[in-house]
N, C-alpha and C positions, 0 to 999 in steps of 0.2 A: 557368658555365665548367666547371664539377666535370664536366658530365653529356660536355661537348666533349675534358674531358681522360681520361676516361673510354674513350671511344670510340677517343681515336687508341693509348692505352694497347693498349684490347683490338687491334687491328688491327696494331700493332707484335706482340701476342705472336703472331696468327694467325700475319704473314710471318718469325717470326723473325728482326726486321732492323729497325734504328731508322734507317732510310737512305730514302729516296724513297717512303716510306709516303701512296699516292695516299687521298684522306679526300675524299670527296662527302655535299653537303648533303642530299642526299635519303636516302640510308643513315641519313645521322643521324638527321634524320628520323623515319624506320621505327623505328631502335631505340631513339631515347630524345625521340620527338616534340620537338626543335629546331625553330626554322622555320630558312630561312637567312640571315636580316640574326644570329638571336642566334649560331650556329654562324660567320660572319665578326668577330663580335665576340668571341666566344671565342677564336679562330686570333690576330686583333690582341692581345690579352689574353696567352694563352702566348706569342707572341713579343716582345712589350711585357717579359716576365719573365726572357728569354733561354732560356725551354726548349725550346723549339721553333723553325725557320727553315723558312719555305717557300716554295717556289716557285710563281708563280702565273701560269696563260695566262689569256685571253679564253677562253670559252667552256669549259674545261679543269676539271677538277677541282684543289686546291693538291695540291701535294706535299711533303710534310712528314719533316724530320728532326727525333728528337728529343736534344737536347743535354744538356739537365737530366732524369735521370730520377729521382728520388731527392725527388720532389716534397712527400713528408709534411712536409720539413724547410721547405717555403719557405708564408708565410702567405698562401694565395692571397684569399683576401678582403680584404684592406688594398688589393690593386693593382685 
């Protein structure tokens, strides 16, 4: 999950905007070799945590806002 929370971090600071942050498994992928069941389990994972909510189509990439930014505080490996 770190390398999933990682990613949408860097991609939040790319668009300067923690709002409809579009996040594709294949990107992830590329940069931090994810496949995509673990990169869906990550996304259930942050929003299982309340830091993240997103939206998601058929065939679509999710789209992602994140709520909780301030993530050092909260022990992600327990969840």
């Amino acid at each position: 999950m770190q390398q999933n929370k990682l990613y949408i971090w860097f991609l939040s600071g790319l668009s300067r905007t923690k709002k409809d942050i579009i996040v594709s498994s294949g990107n992830g992928k590329e940069m931090f070799g994810m496949s995509p069941r673990s990169f869906t389990k990550a996304l259930n994972g942050l929003e299982s945590l309340v830091m993240i909510t997103t939206v998601r189509g058929v065939g679509k990439s999710p789209r992602v806002t994140i709520i909780f930014d301030d993530f050092e505080e909260v022990d992600v490996e327990a969840a």
